[in-house]
C-alpha positions in Angstrom: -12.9 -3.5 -21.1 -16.2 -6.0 -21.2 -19.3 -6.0 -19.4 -20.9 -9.6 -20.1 -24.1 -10.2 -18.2 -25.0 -14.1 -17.3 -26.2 -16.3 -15.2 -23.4 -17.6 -12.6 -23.8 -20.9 -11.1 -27.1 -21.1 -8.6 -24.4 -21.9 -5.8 -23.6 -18.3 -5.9 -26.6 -16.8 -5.1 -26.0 -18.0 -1.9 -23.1 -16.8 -0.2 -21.2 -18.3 2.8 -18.6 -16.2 4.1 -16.2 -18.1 7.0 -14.1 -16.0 9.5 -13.0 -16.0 12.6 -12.8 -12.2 13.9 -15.1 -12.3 16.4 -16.4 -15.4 17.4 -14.1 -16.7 21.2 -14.8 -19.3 23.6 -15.0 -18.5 27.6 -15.5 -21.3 30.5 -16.9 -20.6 33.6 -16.3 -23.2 36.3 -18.1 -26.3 37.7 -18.0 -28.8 40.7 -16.4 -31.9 39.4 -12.6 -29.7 38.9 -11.6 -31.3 35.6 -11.2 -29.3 32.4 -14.0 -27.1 30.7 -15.7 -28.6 27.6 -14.5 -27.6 24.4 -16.6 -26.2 21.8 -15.5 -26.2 17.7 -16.3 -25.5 14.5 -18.0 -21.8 15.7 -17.0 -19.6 13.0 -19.3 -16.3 11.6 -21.4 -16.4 8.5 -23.5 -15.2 6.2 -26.8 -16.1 4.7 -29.7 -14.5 3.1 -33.2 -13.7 4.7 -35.5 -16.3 4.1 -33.0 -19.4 3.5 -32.5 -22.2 6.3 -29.6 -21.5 8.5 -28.0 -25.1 10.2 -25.9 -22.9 12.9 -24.6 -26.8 13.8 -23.4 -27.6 10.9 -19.6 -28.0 11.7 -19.8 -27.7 15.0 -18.8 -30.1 17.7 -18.4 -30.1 21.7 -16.2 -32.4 23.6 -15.5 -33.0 27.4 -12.2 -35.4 28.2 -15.6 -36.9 31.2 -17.7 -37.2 29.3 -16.5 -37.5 25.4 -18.9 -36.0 22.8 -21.3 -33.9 24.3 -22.5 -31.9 20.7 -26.3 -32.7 21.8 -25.8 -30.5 24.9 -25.5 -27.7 22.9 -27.7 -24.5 22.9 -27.7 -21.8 21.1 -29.0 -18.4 21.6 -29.1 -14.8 19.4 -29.5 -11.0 19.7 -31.5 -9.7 18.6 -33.5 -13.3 18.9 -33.9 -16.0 16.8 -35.7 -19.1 17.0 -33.9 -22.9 16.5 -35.0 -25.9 16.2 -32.8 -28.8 16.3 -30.2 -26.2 15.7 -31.7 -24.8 12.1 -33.5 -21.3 11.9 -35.0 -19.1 9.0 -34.1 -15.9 9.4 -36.5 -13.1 8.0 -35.2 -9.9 8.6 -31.4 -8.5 7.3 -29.0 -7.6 10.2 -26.2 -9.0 12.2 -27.4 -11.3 14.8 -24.5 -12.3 18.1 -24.9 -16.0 18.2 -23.9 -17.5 21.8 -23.3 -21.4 21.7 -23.6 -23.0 25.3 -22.5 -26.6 26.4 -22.2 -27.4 30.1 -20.9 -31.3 30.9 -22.0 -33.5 33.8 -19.6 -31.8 36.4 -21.6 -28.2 35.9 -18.7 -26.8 33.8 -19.8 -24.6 31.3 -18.6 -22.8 28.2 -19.8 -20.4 25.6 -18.9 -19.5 22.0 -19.6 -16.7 20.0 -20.3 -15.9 16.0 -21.7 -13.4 14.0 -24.3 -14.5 11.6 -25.1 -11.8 9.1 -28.5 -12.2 7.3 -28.4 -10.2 4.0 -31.4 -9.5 1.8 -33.2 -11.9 -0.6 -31.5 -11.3 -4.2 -31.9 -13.3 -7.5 -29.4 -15.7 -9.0 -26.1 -13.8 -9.3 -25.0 -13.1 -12.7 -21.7 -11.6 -14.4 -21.7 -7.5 -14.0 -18.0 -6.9 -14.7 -14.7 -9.4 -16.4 -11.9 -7.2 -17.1 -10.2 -7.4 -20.4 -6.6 -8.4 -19.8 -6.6 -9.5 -24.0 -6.5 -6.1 -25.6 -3.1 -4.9 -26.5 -2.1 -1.5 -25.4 -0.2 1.1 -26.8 2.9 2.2 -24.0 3.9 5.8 -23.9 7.1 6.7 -24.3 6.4 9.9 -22.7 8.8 11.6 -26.0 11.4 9.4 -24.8 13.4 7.5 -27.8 16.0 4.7 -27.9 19.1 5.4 -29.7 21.6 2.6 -30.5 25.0 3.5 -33.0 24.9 1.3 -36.3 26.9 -2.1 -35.3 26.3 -1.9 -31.9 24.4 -5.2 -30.7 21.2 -3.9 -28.1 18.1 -3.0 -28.3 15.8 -0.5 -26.6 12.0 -0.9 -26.3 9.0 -0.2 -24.4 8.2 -4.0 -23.0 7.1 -5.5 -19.5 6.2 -2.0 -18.2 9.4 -0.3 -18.9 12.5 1.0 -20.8 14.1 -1.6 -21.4 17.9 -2.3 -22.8 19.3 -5.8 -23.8 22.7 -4.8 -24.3 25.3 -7.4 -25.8 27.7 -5.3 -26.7 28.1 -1.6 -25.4 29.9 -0.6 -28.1 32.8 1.8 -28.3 31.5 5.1 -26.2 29.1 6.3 -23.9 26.6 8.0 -27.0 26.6 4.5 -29.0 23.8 3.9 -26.6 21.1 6.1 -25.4 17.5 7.1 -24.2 16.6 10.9 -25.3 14.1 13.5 -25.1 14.6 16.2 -26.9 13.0 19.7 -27.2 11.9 20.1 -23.6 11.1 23.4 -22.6 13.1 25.3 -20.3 12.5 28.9 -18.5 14.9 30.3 -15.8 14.8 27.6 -13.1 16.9 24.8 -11.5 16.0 21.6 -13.1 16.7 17.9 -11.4 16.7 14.9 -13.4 15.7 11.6 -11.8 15.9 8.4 -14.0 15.0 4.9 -11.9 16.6 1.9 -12.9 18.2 -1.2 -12.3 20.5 -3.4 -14.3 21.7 -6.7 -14.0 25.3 -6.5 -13.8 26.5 -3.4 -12.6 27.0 -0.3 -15.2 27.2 2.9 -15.2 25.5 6.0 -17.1 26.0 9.8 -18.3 23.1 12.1 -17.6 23.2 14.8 -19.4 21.0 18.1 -20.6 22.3 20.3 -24.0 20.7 23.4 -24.5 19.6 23.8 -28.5 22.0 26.5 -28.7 24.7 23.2 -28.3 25.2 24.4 -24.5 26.0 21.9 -21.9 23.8 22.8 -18.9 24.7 20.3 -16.8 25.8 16.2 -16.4 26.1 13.5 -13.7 28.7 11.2 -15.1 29.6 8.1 -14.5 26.5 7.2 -12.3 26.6 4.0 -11.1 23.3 1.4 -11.7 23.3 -1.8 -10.0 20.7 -4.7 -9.3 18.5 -2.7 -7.2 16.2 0.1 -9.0 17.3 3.3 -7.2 17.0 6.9 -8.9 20.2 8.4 -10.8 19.7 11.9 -10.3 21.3 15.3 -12.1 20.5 18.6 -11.3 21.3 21.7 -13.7 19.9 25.3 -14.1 18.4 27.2 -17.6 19.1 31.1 -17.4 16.5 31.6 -19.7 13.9 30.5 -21.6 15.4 27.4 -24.4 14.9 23.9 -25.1 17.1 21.2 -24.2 18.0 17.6 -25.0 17.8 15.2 -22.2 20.6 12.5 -22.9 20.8 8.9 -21.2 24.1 7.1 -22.3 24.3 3.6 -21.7 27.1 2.9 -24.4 30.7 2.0 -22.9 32.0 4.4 -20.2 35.3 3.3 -18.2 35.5 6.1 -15.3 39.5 5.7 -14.9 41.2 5.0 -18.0 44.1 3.4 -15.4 41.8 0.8 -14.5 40.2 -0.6 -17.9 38.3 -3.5 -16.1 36.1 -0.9 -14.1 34.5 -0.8 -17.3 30.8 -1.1 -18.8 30.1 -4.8 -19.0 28.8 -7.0 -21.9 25.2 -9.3 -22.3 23.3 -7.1 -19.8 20.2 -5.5 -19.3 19.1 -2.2 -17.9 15.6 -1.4 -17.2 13.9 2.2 -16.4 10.7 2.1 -15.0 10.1 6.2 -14.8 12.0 9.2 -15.2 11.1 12.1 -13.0 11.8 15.8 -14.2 11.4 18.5 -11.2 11.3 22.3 -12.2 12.1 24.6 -9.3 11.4 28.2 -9.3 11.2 31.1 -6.9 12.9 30.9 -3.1 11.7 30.6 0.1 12.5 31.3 4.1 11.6 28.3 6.7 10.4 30.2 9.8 10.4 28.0 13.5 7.2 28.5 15.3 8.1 25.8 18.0 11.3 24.2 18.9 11.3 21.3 21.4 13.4 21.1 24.3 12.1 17.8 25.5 12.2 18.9 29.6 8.8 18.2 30.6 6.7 15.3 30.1 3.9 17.4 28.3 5.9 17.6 25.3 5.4 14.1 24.2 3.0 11.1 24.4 2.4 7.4 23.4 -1.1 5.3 23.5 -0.6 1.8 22.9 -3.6 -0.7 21.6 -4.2 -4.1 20.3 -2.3 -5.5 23.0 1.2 -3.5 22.6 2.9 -2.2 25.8 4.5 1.2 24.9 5.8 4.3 27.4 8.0 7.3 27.0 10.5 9.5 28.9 11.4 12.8 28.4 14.3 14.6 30.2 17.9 15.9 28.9 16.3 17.2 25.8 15.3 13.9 24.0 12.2 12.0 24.0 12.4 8.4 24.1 9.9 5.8 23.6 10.0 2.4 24.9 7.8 -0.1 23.0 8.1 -3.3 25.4 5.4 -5.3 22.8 4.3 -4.9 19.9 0.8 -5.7 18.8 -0.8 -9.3 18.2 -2.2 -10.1 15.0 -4.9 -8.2 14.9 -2.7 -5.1 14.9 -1.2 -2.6 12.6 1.0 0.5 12.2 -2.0 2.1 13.7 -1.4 0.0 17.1 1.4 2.8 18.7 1.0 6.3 18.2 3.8 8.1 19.7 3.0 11.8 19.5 5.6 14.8 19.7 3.2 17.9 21.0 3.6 21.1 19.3 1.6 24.0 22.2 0.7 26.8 20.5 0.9 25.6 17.7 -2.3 25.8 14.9 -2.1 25.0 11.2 -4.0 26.8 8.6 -5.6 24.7 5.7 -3.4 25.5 2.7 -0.8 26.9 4.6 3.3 25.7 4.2 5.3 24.1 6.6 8.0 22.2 7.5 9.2 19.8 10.3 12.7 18.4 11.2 14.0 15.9 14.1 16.3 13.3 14.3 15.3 10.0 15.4 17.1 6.8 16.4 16.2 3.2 16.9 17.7 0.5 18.2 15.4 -2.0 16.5 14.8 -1.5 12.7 11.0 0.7 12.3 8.9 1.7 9.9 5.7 3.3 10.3 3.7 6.8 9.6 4.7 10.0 10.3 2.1 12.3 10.4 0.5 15.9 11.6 -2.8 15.6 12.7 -5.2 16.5 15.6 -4.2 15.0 18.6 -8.0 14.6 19.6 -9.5 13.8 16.5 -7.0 12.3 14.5 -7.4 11.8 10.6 -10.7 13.6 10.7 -7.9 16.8 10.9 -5.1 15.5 9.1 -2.7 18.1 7.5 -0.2 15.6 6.3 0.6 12.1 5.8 4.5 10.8 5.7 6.2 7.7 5.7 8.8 6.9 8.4 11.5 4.2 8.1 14.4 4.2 10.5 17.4 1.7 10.4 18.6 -0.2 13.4 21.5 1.6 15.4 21.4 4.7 13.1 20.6 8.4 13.6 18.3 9.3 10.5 17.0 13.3 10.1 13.3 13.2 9.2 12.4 16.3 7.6 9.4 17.4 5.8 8.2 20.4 3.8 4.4 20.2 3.3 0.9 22.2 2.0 -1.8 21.5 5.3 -4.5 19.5 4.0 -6.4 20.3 6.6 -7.0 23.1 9.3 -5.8 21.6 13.1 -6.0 23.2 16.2 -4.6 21.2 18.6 -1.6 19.2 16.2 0.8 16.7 16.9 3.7 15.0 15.2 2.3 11.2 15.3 4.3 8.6 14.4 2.4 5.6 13.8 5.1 2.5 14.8 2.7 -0.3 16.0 4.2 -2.5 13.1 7.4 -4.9 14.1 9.9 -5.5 11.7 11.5 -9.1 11.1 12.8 -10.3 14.2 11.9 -7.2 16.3 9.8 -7.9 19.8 10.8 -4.7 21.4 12.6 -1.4 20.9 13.6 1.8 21.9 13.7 5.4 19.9 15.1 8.6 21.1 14.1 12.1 19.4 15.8 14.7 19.2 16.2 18.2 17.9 12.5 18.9 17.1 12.0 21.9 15.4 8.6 22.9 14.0 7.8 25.9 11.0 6.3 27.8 8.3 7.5 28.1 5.1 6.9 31.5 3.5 7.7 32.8 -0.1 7.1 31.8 -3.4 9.7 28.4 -4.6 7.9 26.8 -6.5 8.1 22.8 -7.7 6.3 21.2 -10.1 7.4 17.4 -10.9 6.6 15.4 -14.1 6.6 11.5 -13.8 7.0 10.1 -17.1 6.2 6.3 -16.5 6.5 3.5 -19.2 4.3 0.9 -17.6 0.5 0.7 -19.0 -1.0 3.4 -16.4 -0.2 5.0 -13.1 -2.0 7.5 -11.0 0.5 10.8 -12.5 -0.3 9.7 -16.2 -3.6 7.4 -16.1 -4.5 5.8 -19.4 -8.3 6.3 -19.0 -8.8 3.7 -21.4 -8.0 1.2 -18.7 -9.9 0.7 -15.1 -6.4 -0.1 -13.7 -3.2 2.1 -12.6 -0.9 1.8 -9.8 0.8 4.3 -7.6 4.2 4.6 -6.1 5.3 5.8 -3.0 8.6 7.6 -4.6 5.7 9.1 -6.9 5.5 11.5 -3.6 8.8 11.2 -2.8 8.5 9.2 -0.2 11.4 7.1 0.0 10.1 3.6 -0.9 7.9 2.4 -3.1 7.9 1.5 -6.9 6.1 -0.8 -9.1 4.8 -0.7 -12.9 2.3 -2.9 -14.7 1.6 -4.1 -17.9 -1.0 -6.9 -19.9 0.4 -9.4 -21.7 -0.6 -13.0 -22.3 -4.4 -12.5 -21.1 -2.9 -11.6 -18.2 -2.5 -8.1 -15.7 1.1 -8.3 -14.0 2.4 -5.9 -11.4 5.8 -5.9 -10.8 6.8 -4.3 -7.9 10.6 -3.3 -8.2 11.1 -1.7 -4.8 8.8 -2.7 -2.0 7.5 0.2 0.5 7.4 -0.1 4.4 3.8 0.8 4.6 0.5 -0.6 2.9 0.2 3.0 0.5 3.9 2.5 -1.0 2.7 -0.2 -3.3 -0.7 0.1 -4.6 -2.8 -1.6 -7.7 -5.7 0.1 -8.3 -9.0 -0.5 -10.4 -10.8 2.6 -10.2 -10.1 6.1 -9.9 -11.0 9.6 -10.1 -10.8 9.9 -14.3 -12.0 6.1 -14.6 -14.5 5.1 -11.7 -15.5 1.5 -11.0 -19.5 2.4 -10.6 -21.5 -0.4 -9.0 -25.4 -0.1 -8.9 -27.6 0.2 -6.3 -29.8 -2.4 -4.0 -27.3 -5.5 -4.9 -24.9 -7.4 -3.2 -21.5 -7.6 -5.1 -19.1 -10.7 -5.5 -15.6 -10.1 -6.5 -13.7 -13.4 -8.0 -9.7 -12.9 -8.5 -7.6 -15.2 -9.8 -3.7 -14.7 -9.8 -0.2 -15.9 -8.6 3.5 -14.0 -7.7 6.7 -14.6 -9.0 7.4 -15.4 -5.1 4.7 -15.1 -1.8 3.5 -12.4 -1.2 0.7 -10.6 1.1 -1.9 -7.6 0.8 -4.9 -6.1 1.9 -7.8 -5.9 -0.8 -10.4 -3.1 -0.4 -13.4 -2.7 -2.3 -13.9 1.5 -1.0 -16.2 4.0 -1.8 -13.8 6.9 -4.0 -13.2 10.6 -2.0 -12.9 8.6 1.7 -12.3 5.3 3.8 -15.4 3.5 3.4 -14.5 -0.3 2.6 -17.3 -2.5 1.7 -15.1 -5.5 1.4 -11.8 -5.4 3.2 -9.6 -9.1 3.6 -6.2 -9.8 3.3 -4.7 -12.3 0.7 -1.6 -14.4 0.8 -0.3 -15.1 -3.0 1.9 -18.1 -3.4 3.8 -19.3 -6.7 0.8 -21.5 -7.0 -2.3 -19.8 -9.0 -5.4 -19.5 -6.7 -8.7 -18.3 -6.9 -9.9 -15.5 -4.0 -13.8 -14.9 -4.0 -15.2 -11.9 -1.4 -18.7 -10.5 -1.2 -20.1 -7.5 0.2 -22.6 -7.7 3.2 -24.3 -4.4 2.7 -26.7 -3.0 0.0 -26.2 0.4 -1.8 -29.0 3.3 -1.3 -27.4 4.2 -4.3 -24.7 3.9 -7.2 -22.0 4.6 -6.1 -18.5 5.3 -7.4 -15.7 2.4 -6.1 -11.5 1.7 -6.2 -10.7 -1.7 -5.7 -7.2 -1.9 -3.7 -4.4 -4.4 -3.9 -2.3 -2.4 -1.3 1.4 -4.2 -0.7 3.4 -2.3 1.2 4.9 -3.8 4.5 8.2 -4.4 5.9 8.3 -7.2 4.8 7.3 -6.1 1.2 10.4 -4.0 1.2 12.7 -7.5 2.0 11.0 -9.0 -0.9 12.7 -7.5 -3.6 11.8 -7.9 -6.9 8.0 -9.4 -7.2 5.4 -9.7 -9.9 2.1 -10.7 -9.1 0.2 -11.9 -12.4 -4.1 -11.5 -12.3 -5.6 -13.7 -14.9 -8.8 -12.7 -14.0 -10.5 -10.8 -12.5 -14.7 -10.9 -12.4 -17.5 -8.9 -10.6 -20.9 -10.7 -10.2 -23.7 -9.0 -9.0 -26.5 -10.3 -6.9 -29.9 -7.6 -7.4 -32.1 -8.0 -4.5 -35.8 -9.4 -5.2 
């Protein structure tokens, strides 16, 4: 990584930022009858204290009596400003509500609104951070090594963020071709292997684990791969402590001798972007503290916001929820919170517990499913879940979970304010609620051995940038690897996640913080482009909470672009920051495949005078 400091060009020491969140129009009515006046161009800005502000530039009003009326215009602030032919200097930092008025010759009138922020005199902006995409760097294997029979024609490597085989020619048995840890330590425990991977013609695979002793302690065989990366999984159990050999064979494998073209195919590839390893000790009791029979309207709730139109119904033991409309734009998964009351009900921070229902929509939905206060909600969050629910099909949600937090008055909350493709209403029944603690001692601790250049299980703190997967949690969506190469950063997202924490690439984290001084203003430059389009929402946040200084969306297209944002608020002091590229969406998880390739990414900082 390198920190170069110097001078950007002067026209970014003055920063204009254009959006259109909260500036409107309203008319209010006159005596001649004909249509309102029209007022455009009103948008909110930014400037610094002490530089002109034209508050007309751009901006037009129009009457169909009376054609251009832009002179008419006034314009008004709170707290107050003064204008002269439109311009004003601004002295003091703050956000100031600009009202634009125009009334035509009938008496109609109509108002605008914008907010201008005024930021604080700083010097000329100069470079603070340009991330080093150039430098090689090393992948780990993770103790993983490719094995390939002499005269066999493939190849296994560590490129493009995974394992990856080019395989002309399988060869003549499933061992001629293989990825293999060996001398992992075992105790007594049940063990579950789970390798994910796609390949582009369909194959198959052998899992397999060999004691040292030359012991077979278990297999999945003839596991099928296809196009789509989806884990292979094999479970098996060590009586004892021993090592092991973990075995994946790639060679040729035809599952029915009868049928020799259900065979292993020839000029393929097969790529493993992480192999999980779960070690599972101990046992344990699930005790129900509430069970829902869904016969009185107290036992579940919806609020609906942002424009949605939601309700719910309980009798006959089910809940259902009837979402009318969804959200507008300005929305989010956030927008309907259906919530499944638990009385009596209170969660102990650090305590174990579980939850099961079944759900069915008719209307494909993803969202959150959560436990959290019903009155405060994530200021008393004990978990946080994903929720995806296909149309037409009854789906068990079930959850086993350590309380993050303490909550004395919990809820269930599914968070389903997001529509899915082609979804303007929908329906979903519950069922079956049942509500626990978990009590004794199982035990499971997971290893994620990743082969792209960092993730958030095994950061390579010699990089500001890692990524994390929702299946990291095992959630059910969500993975993605990156790599450099070619001066560039790419993040290839394999399997897209329903919600915006599935798919995350992150600069800054707990081992490697992005720090940013105090008393400046910060501009953020990105340039980058995706192997298709693409959309996210970039976050410049304080690390340990939700605190974003800089939060926008971005659209990538095939096309590279350039994406500048800057904050609007000083630091009283450094501070420690992640920067979030955060894809998941429904409409993410239709994408398949995607890389997104940054070619640059630069932090300029503007110190204030």
């Amino acid at each position: 990584m390198k920190q170069i400091m110097k001078p950007l060009a002067a026209a970014l020491s003055l920063v204009m930022l254009f959006t259109a969140t909260s500036c409107g129009q309203q008319s209010a009515g006159g005596g001649n009858g004909g249509a309102a006046p029209e007022i455009s161009g009103v948008a909110d800005q930014s400037v610094q204290a002490g530089t002109e502000f034209d508050a007309m530039a751009g901006v037009t009003a129009s009457d169909a009596e009376d054609g251009d009326i832009t002179a008419k215009i006034s314009i008004t602030s709170m707290p107050d400003l003064s204008f002269q032919n439109g311009k004003t200097t601004p002295a003091d930092p703050g956000d100031y509500e600009l009202t634009y008025t125009v009334t035509d010759a009938g008496g109609q009138e109509t108002k605008a609104y914008a907010t201008l922020t005024v930021t604080r005199q700083t010097g000329e902006a100069e470079e603070f951070l340009n991330m080093d995409f150039e430098t090689a760097y090393t992948p780990d294997g993770h103790g993983w090594t490719a094995n390939v029979a002499d005269g066999v024609s493939a190849t296994g490597e560590l490129k493009d963020g995974a394992y990856v085989f080019d395989i002309t020619d399988p060869g003549s048995g499933d061992t001629d071709i293989q990825l293999v840890k060996s001398g992992v330590a075992l105790k007594a425990a049940d063990y579950r292997v789970k390798v994910w991977a796609k390949s582009t013609k369909d194959t198959y695979a052998h899992i397999l684990a060999n004691a040292s002793s030359g012991d077979n302690l278990g297999g999945a065989y003839n596991v099928k791969i296809g196009a789509a990366i989806a884990p292979l999984e094999m479970n098996f159990t060590s009586s004892g402590e021993t090592t092991a050999d973990l075995l994946i064979n790639l060679g040729k494998i035809t599952p029915n001798p009868d049928n020799a073209s259900d065979t292993t195919p020839s000029d393929f590839t097969v790529t493993i972007d992480k192999i999980e390893f779960y070690e599972i000790t101990g046992e344990q009791t699930l005790t129900p503290v509430y069970t829902a029979s869904f016969s009185d309207a107290s036992e579940a709730a919806v609020n609906a916001g942002d424009g949605a139109d939601a309700s719910v119904a309980v009798s006959g033991g089910s809940a259902v929820y009837t979402i009318n409309s969804y959200a507008g734009t300005d929305g989010g998964v956030w927008s309907i919170k259906a919530d499944l009351a638990l009385p009596g009900v209170t969660v102990d921070a650090g305590g174990k517990y579980y939850y099961r229902f079944t759900a069915k929509a008719d209307g494909a939905q993803t969202g959150e499913c959560l436990v959290e206060s019903s009155a405060e909600a994530d200021k008393a969050r004990a978990n946080f879940n994903s929720l995806n629910l296909a149309a037409g099909e009854e789906t068990v949600i079930t959850n086993t979970f350590t309380a993050e937090s303490a909550v004395t008055d919990p809820v269930i909350r599914l968070q389903i304010g997001s529509a899915a493709d082609g979804v303007t209403s929908n329906s979903i029944t519950i069922t079956g609620l049942e509500f626990g603690k978990v009590e004794g001692d199982l035990n499971t601790a997971k290893t994620i051995d990743c082969f792209g250049e960092s993730n958030t299980t095994t950061p390579n703190t010699d990089v500001l940038w890692t990524t994390y997967n929702g299946t990291d949690e095992d959630n059910d969506q969500g993975v993605g690897t990156i790599w450099t190469s070619d001066g560039s950063l790419h993040y290839r997202i394999d399997q897209g996640g329903s919600v915006d924490w599935h798919n995350k690439l992150i600069f800054g984290y707990s081992d490697k913080p992005l720090t940013l001084p105090a008393d400046s203003y910060f501009t953020v430059e990105i340039t980058a482009k995706a192997s298709q389009p693409i959309s996210c929402g970039f976050f410049l946040n304080v690390l340990g909470g939700w605190d974003p200084r800089i939060s926008e969306a971005i659209d990538f297209t095939t096309e590279e672009q350039t994406f500048t944002f800057t904050t609007t608020d000083t630091l009283i002091m450094d501070m420690d920051f992640e920067m979030l590229f955060q894809f998941g969406s429904a409409d993410t998880a239709a994408l398949g495949e995607t890389t997104i390739d940054i070619s640059n990414i630069t932090i300029y900082q503007s110190s204030v005078v």
